[in-house]
C-alpha positions as a Markdown table, in Angstrom:
| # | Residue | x | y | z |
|---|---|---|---|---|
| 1 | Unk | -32.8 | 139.9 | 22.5 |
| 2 | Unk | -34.1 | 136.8 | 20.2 |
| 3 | Unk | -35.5 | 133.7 | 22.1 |
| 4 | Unk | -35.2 | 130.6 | 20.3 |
| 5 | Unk | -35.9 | 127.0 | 20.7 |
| 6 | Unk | -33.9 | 123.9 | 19.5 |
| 7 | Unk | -35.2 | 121.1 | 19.2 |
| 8 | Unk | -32.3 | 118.1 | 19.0 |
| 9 | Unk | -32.3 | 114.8 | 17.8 |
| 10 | Unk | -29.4 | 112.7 | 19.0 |
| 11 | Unk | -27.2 | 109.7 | 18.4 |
| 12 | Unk | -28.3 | 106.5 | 20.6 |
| 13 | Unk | -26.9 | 107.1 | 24.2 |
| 14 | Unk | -25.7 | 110.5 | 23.7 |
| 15 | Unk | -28.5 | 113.0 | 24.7 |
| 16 | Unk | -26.9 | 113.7 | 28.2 |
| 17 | Unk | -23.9 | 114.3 | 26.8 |
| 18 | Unk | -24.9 | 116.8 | 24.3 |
| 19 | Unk | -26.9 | 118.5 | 26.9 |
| 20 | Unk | -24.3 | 118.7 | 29.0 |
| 21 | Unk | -22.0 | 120.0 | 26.3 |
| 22 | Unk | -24.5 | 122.8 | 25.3 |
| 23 | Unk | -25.3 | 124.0 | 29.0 |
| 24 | Unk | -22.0 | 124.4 | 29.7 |
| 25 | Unk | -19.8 | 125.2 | 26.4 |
| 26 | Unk | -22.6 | 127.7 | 25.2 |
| 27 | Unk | -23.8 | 131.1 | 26.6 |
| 28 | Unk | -26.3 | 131.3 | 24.9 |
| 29 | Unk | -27.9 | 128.5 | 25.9 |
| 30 | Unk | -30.9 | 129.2 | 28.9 |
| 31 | Unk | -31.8 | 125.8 | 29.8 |
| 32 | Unk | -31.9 | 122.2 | 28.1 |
| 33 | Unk | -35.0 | 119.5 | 28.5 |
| 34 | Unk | -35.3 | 116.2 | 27.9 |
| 35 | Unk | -38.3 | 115.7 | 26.0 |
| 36 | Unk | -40.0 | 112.1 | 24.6 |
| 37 | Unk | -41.3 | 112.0 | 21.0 |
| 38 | Unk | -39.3 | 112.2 | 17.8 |
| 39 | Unk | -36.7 | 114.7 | 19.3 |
| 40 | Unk | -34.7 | 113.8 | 22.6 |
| 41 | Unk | -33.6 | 117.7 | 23.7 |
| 42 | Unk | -35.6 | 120.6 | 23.6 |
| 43 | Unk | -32.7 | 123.6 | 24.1 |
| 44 | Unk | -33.5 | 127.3 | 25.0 |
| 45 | Unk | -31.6 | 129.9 | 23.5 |
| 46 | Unk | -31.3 | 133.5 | 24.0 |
| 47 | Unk | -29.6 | 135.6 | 21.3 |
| 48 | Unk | -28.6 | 138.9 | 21.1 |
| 49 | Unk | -30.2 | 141.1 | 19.0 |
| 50 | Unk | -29.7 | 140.9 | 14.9 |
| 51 | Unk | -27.5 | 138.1 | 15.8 |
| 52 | Unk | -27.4 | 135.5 | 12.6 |
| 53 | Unk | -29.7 | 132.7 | 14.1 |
| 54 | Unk | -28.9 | 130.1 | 11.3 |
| 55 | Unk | -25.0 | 130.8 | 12.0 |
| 56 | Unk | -25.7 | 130.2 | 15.8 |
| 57 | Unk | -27.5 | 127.1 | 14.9 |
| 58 | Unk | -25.1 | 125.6 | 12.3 |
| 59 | Unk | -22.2 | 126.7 | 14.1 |
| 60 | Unk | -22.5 | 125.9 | 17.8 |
| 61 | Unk | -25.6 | 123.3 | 18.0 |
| 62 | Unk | -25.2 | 121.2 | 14.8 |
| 63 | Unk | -21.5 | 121.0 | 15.9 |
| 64 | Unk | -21.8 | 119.5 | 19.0 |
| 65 | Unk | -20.8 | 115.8 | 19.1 |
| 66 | Unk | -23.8 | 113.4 | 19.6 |
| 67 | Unk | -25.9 | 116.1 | 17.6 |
| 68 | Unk | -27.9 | 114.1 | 14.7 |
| 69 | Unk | -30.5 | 116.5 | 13.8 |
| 70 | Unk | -32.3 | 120.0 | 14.8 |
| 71 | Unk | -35.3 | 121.7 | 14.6 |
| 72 | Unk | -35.4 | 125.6 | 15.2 |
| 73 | Unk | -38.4 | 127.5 | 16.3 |
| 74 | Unk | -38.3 | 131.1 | 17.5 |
| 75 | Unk | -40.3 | 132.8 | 19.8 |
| 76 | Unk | -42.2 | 136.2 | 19.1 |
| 77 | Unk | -43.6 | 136.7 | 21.9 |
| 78 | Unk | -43.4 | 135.6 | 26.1 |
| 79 | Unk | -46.8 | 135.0 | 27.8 |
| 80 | Unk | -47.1 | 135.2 | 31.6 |
């Protein structure tokens, strides 16, 4: 399993759609934040193993209407 975070930049007056979009239309998605600063989503992602995370990413976030821009990061490692 590959943990990933999105960070998502959207058109004016569309972030609560395009969270609403990913929540719902993709499984992969864990949870989705709104977040202040330069991006207006952060979106956690859980991928199966040696799945293609820059096919995920092009394919299913950075098609999602309202979707300007994104920002991967991915996560080695969960503290707790």
């Amino acid at each position: 399993m590959q943990t990933i975070f999105i960070m998502v930049k959207c058109n004016l007056g569309k972030a609560y759609e395009v969270a609403d979009e990913a929540v719902l239309g993709i499984e992969q998605v864990s949870e989705v934040y709104s977040t202040s600063g330069q991006y207006d989503l952060l979106v956690k992602c859980y991928l199966a193993a040696g799945e293609d995370i820059g096919r995920f990413v092009t394919d299913k976030m950075q098609t999602l209407p309202g979707v300007k821009e994104t920002f991967t990061l991915v996560a080695y490692k969960a503290f707790s």
